[in-house]
N, C-alpha and C positions, 0 to 999 in steps of 0.2 A: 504494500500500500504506500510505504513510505517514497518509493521510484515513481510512482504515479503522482504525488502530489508534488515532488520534487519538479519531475517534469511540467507539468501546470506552471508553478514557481517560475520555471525559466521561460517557459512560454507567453508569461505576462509580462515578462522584463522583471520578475523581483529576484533579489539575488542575498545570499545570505552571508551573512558579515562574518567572517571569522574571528572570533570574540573568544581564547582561551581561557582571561578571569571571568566568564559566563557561564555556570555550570548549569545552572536551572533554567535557562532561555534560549532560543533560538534572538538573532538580531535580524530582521530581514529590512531592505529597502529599495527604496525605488525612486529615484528624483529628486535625492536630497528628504524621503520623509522613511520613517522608521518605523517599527513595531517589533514588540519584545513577543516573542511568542511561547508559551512551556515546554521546556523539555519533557516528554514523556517516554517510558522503558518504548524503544521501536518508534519512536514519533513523534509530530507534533501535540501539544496540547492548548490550552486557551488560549486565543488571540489577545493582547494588551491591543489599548486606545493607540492609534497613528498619532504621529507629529514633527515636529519637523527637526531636521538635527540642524545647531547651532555651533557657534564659537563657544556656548554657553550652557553646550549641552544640549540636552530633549529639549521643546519648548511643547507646550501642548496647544491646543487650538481652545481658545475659553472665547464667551461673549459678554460683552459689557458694553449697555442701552443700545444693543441691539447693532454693535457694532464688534467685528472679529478681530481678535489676538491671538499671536504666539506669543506665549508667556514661561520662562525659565525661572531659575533660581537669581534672581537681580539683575530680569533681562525681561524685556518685550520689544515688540516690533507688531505693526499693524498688518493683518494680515490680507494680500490680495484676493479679490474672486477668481482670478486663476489659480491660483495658490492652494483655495478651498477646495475648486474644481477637482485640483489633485491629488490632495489629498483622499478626499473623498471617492474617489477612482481607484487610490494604492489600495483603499480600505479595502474597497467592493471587493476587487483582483483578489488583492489575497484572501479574506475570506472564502471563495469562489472555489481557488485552487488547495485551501486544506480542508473545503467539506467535505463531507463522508462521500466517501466512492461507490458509486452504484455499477452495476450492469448493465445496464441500460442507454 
């Protein structure tokens, strides 16, 4: 199973970080945005929130009066609609490519 979703993976363009002090996570990304994903015995496990990698580390994507932010550790920056666009596309992608495998 895990060759299958691996393949998906690269099929959508995500690509997975090699991250040695990460024992319990996969790191995968796509375009400059990230998500930590669980290591499981044979695979992946629960998807983490997407967001975007910085100078300053993860930033997450938060909303304040209705306007978008990446926001880190004593870091923001406003976030673009293309920006969200992508986000929101790395999310779908990979969601997409580690759901359960059917036969079908």
């Amino acid at each position: 199973m895990i060759e299958r979703q691996l393949e998906r993976l690269a099929a959508a363009g995500i690509q997975l970080i090699p991250m040695s002090e990460m024992d319990r996570h996969f790191v995968l990304e796509r375009d400059g945005f990230v998500s930590l994903v669980e290591r499981r015995e044979g695979g992946f496990g629960n998807i983490g929130a997407a967001g975007l990698v910085t100078d300053h580390g993860f930033a997450a994507l938060t909303w304040r009066d209705a306007q978008p932010w990446f926001v880190a550790r004593g870091f923001e920056i406003a976030a673009t609609t293309d920006q969200i666009d992508k986000l929101r596309a790395f999310d779908r992608d990979l969601h997409a490519a580690l759901s359960p495998l059917t036969d079908g």
